[in-house]
C-alpha positions in Angstrom: 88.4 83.8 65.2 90.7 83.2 68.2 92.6 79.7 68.5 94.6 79.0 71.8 98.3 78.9 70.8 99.5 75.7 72.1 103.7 76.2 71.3 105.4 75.7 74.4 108.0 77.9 75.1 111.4 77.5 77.1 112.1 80.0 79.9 115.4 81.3 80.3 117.4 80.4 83.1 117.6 82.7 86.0 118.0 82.7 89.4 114.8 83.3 90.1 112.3 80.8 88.9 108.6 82.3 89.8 106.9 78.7 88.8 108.5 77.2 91.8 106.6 79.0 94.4 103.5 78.6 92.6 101.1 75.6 93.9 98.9 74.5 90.9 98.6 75.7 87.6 96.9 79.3 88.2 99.8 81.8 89.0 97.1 83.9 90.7 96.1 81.3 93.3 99.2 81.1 95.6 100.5 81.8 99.1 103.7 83.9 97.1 100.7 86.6 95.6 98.4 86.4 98.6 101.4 87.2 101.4 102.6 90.2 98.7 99.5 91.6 98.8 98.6 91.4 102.6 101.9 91.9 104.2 102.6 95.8 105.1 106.0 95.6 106.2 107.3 95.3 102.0 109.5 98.4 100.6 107.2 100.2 97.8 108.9 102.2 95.2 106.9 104.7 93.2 107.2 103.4 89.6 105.4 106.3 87.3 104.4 105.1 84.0 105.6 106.7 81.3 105.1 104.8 78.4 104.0 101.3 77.5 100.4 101.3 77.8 99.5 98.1 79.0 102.8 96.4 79.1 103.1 94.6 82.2 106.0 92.8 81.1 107.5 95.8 79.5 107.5 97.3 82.9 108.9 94.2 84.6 111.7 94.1 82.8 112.4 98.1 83.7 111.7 97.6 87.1 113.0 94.1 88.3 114.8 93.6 85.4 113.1 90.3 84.1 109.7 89.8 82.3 108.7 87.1 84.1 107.6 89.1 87.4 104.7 90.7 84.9 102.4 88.6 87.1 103.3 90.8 90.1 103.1 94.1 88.1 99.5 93.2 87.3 98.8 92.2 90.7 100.1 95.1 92.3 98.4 97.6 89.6 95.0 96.0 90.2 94.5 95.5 86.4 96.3 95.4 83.3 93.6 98.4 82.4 95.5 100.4 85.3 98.9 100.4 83.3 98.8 103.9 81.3 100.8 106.8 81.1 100.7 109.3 84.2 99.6 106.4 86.5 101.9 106.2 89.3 102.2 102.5 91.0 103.7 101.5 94.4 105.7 98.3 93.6 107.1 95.9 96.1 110.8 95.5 95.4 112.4 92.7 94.2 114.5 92.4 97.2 111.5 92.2 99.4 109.8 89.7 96.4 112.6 87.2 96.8 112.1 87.2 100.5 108.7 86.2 100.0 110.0 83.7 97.6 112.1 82.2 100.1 109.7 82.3 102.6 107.6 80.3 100.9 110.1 77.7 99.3 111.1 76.9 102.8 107.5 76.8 104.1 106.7 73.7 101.0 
């Protein structure tokens, strides 16, 4: 049977801190994810999955070099089912992500 695991874990520090940008608790329901998605004028890189199948966070940490932008991977692949090998996704880079960021700290 499946029990929630309540163990709170501390996130290490970083100059990039995704939970303040986020309003509320749902990660998924913010302007940060909403403006990533809709705004055309973000660089996409081709990342081609190689490995990892369903490893958002593995991917993450190849690509912007930190696990905790897993929430964008997902976003950006449409589902965590869309992470396999030989699936090529566009990814918004983390240059163009931090810009967002900013945008939106400023805007709060």
């Amino acid at each position: 049977m499946y029990t929630k695991n309540t163990t709170e874990h501390k996130v290490a520090p970083s100059n990039f801190e995704l939970e303040n940008c986020m309003e509320g608790a749902d990660i998924f329901d913010s302007a940060l994810l909403y403006n990533l998605s809709l705004n055309p004028y973000l660089t996409k890189e081709s990342y081609v999955v190689t490995e990892n199948w369903y490893r958002p966070d593995l991917i993450a940490k190849d690509f912007y070099g930190d696990t905790r932008y897993e929430s964008f991977v997902i976003l950006q692949a449409g589902s965590i089912r869309n992470i396999k090998p030989g699936v090529t996704l566009k990814l918004v880079t983390r240059k163009d992500i931090e810009k967002l960021k900013d945008a939106n700290t400023n805007r709060i």
